[in-house]
N, CA, C and O of each residue as an XYZ file, in Angstrom:
352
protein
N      -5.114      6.560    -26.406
C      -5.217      5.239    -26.977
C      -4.291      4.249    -26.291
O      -4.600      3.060    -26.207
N      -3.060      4.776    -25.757
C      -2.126      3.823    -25.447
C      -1.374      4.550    -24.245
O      -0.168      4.757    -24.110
N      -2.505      4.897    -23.361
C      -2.216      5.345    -21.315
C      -1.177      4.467    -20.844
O      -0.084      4.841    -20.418
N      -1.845      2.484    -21.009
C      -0.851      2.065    -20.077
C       0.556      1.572    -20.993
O       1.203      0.689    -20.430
N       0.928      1.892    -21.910
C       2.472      1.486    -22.537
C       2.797      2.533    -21.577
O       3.268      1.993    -20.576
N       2.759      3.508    -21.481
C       3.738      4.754    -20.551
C       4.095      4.494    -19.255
O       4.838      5.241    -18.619
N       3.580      3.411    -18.785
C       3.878      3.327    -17.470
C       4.993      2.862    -17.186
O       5.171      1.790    -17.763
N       6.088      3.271    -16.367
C       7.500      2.490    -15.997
C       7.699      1.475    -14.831
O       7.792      1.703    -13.625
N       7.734      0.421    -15.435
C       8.163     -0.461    -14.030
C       9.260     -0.803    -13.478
O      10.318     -0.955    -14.088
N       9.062     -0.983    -12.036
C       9.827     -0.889    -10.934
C      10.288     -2.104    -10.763
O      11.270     -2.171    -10.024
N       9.816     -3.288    -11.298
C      10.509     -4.315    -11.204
C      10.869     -5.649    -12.773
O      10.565     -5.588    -13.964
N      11.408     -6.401    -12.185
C      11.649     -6.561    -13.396
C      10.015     -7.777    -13.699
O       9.229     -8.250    -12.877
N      10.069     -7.888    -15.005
C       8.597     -8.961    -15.421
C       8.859     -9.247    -16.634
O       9.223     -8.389    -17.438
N       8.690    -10.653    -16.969
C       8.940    -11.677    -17.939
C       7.802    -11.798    -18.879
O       6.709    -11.445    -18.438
N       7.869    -12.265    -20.181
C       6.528    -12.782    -20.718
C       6.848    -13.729    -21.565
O       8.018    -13.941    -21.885
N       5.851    -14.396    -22.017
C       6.021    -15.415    -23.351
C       6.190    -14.738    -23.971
O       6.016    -13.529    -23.820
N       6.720    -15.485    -25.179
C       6.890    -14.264    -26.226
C       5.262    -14.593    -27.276
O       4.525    -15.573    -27.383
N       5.267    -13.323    -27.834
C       3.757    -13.390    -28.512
C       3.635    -14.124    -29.506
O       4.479    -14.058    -30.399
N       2.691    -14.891    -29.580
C       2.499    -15.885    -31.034
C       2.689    -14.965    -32.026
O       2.361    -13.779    -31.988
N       3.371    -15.703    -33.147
C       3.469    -15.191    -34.645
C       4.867    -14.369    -34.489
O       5.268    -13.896    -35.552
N       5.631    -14.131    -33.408
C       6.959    -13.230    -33.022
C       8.378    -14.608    -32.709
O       9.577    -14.335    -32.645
N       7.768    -16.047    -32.561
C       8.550    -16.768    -32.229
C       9.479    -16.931    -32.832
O       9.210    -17.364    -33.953
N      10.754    -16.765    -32.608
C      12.067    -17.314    -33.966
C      12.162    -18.910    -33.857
O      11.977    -19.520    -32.804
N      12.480    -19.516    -35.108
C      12.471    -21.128    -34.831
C      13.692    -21.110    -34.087
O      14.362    -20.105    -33.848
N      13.949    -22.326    -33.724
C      15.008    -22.534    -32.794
C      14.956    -21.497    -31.406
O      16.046    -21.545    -30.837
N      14.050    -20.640    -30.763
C      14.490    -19.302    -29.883
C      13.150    -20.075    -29.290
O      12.538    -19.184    -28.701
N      12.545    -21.074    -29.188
C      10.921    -21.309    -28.621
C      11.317    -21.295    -27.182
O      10.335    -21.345    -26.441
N      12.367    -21.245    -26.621
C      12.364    -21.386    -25.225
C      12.721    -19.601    -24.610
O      12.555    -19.071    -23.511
N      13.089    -19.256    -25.505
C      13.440    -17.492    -24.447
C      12.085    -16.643    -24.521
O      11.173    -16.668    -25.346
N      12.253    -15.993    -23.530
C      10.990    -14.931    -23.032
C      11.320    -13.642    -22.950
O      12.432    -13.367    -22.500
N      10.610    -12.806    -23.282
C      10.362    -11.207    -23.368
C      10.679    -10.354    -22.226
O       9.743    -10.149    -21.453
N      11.780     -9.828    -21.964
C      12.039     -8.882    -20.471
C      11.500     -7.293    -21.252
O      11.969     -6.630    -22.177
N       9.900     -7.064    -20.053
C       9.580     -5.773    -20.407
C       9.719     -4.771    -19.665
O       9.480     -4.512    -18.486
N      10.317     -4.027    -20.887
C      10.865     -2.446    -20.548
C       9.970     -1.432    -19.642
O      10.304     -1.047    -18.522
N       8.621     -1.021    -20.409
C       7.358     -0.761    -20.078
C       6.222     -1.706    -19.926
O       6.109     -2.895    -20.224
N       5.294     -0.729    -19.304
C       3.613     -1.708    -19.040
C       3.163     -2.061    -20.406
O       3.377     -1.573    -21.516
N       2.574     -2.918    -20.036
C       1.530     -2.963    -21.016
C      -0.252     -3.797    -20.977
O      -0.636     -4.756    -20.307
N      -0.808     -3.160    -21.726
C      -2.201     -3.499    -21.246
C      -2.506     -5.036    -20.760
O      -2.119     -5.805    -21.640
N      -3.082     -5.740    -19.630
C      -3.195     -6.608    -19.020
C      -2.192     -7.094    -18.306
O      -1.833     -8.270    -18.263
N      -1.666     -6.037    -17.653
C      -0.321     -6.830    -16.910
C      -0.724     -5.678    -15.639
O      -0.839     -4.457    -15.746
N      -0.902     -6.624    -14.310
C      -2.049     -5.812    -13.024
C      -1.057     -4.690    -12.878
O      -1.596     -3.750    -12.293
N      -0.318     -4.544    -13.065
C       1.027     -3.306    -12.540
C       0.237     -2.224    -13.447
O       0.083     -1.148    -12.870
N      -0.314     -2.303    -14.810
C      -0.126     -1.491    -15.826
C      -0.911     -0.566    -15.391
O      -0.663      0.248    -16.281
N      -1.745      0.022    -14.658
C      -2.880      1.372    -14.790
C      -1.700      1.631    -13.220
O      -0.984      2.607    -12.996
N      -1.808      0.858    -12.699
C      -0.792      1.743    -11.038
C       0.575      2.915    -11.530
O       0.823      4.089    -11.255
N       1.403      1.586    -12.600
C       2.826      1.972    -12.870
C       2.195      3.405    -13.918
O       2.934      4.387    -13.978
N       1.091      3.434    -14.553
C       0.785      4.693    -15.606
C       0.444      5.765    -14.800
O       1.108      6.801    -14.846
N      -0.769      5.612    -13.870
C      -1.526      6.367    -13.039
C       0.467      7.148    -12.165
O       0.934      8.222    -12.543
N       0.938      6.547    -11.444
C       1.848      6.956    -11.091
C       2.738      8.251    -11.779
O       3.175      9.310    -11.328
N       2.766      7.557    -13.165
C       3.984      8.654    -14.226
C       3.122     10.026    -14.121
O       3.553     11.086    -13.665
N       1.480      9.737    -14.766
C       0.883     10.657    -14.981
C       0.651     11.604    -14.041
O       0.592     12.779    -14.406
N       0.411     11.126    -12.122
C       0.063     11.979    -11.414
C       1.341     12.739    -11.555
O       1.130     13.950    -11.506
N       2.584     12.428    -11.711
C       4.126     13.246    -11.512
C       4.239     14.600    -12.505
O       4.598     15.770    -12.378
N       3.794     13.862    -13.413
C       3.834     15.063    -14.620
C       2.726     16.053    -14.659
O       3.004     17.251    -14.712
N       1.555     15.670    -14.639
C       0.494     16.994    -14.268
C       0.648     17.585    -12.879
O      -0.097     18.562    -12.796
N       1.151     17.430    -12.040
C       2.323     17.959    -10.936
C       3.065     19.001    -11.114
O       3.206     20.010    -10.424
N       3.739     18.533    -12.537
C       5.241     19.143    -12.988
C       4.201     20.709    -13.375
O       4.420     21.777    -12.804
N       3.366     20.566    -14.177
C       2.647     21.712    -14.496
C       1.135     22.412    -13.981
O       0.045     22.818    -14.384
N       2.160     22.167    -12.520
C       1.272     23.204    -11.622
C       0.171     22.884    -10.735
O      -0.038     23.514     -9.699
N      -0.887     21.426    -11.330
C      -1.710     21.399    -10.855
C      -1.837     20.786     -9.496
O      -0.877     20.065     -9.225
N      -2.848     20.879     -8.467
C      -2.924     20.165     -7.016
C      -3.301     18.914     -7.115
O      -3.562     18.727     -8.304
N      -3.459     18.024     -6.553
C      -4.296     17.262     -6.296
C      -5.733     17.022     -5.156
O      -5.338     16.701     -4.035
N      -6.906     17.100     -5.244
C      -7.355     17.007     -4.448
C      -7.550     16.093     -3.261
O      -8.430     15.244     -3.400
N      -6.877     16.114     -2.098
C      -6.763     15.481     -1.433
C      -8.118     14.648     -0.900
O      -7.967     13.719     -0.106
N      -9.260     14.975     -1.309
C     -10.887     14.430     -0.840
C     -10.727     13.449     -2.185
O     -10.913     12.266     -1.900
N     -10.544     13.599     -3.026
C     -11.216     12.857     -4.394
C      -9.491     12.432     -5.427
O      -9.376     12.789     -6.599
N      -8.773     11.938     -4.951
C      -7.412     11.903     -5.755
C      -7.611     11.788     -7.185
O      -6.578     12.033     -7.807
N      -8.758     11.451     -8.010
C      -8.766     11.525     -9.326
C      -9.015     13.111     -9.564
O      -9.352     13.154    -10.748
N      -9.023     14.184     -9.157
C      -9.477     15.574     -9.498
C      -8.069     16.274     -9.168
O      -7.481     16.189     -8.090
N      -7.652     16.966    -10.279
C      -6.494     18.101    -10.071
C      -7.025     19.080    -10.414
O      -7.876     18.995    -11.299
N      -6.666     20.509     -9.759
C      -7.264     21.773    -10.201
C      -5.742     22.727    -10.275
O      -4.743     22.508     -9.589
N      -5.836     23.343    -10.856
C      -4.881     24.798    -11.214
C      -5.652     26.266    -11.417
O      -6.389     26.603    -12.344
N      -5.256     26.991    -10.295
C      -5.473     28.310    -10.644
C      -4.395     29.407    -11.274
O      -3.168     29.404    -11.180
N      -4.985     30.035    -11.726
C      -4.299     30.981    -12.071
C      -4.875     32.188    -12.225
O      -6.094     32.256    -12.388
N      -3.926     33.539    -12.189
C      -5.133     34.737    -12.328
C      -6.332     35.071    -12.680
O      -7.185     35.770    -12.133
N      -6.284     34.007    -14.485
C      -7.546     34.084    -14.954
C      -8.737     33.104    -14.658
O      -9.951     33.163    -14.853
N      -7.843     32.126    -14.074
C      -8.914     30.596    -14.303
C      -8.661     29.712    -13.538
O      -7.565     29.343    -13.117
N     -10.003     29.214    -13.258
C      -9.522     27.688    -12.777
C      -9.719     26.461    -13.619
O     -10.771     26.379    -14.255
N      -8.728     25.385    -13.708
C      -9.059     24.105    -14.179
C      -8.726     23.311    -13.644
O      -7.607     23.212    -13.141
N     -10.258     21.930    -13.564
C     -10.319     21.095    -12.883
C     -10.024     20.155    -14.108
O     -10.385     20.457    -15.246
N      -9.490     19.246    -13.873
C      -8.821     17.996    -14.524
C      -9.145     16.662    -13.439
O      -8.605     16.354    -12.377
N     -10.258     16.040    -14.202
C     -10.654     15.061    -13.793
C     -10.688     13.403    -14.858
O     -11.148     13.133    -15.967
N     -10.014     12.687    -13.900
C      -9.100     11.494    -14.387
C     -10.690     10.177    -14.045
O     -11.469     10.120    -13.094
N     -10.587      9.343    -15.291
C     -11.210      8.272    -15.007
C     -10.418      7.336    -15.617
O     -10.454      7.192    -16.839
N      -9.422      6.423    -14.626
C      -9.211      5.413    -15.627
C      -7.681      5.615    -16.002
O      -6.665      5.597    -15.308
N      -7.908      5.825    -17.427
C      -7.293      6.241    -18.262
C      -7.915      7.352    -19.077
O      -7.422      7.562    -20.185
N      -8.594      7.844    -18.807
C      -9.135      8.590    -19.601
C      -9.199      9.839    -18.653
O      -9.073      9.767    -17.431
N      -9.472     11.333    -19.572
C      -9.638     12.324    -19.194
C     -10.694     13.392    -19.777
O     -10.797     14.504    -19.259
């Protein structure tokens, strides 16, 4: 439900702050974000990034022909883990 909040960015990025969040008197300061978030062009790169690291961490390859496809073997099995998006 929420792929691109996970993503960590590498630089820093500003925002308005969101209607209905404004403090009176504060109408001029802006939002320094921690993480991605949906509609901000960084957000599927900076996620896609975390995610390829961590399904990494547990074992799987990447296919170098098709970079959305990871596979893991193991004695008993193979699994292919195929990425669209955000979705799996």
């Amino acid at each position: 439900k929420t792929a691109f909040l996970n993503g960590i960015l590498n630089e820093e990025i500003y925002m308005l702050q969101p209607k209905g969040f404004v403090y009176p008197g504060q109408e001029s300061k802006v939002c320094k974000l921690e993480r991605s978030i949906y509609g901000l062009k960084q957000a599927s790169r900076s996620w896609n990034i975390r995610f390829d690291q961590a399904i990494k961490s547990f074992g799987f390859e990447q296919n170098p022909e098709e970079p959305c496809v990871y596979k893991k073997v193991n004695e008993n099995a193979v699994v292919f883990l195929v990425l669209y998006v955000d979705d799996m």
